[in-house]
Each structure stands twice: as C-alpha cells, then as structure tokens.
C-alpha angles and dihedrals in degrees: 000000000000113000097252096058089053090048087053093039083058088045093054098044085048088054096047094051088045102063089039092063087061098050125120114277133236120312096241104183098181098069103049098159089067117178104254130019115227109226138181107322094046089043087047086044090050101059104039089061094036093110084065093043098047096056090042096053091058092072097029121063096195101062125073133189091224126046110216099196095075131131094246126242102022093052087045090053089045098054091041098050081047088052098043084052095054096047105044097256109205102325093087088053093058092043094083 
C-alpha cells in the first residue's frame, strides 16, 4: 500500500471511532426515571452520526441508534432533522 492510503485508511478508522464514542448508550429499561433526559441537540447529533451508529451497534450490545431516555418530541425533531442531514432530505429530490 502507498503511504497516503494508509494515512486515509487511519483517518477513517479515527473517525469512525470518533463519532462511536458519542453514540447513545445502552436501553436500560429498567431504569425508565433516568437521570437526565437527552433534547434537541443530542437528538440532532444523533441522527446525523446514526450510519456509524447503526453499524456499530451490530457488533456492540451496548450502543443503540436511539436513546430512550429522551424528552419526546424535541429530541425526536432533533434525530429526524440529523438523520434528514445525513441522507440528503429533500434537497437530492429537487436536484433533478
């Protein structure tokens, strides 16, 4: 391998670690009356890095895509408007 693919392959890896270590933690159902209720920025910071998430949370069962322990609909807006970043929304439909 020449040295700058190898330099993009460990930036990848780093990013990818990154954004993992912010991810959502485990859905502990037993204990519903956490102690802080994630809102809005958390929810908006959750979905934009939910690709990475999702494939993180396959091989670890302590990371989920979604953190229940939210305060409703402004962490939902907030993951929703993340994810809608990530994926294009609705900007890539008007393109054409």
């Amino acid at each position: 391998m020449q040295r700058s693919s190898v330099a993009v392959l460990a930036l990848v890896v780093a990013v990818a670690v990154a954004l993992s270590a912010c991810a959502p933690g485990p859905n502990n159902v037993a204990e519903v009356s956490a102690p802080h209720l994630v809102g809005f920025w958390p929810g908006l910071w959750h979905g934009i890095i939910s690709p990475v998430t999702f494939i993180v949370s396959l091989f670890n069962d302590n990371i989920n895509v979604y953190d229940v322990h939210n305060n409703g609909n402004w962490y939902n807006f907030g993951f929703m408007l993340g994810v809608s970043v990530v994926f294009g929304g609705g900007a890539r439909a008007s393109a054409r």
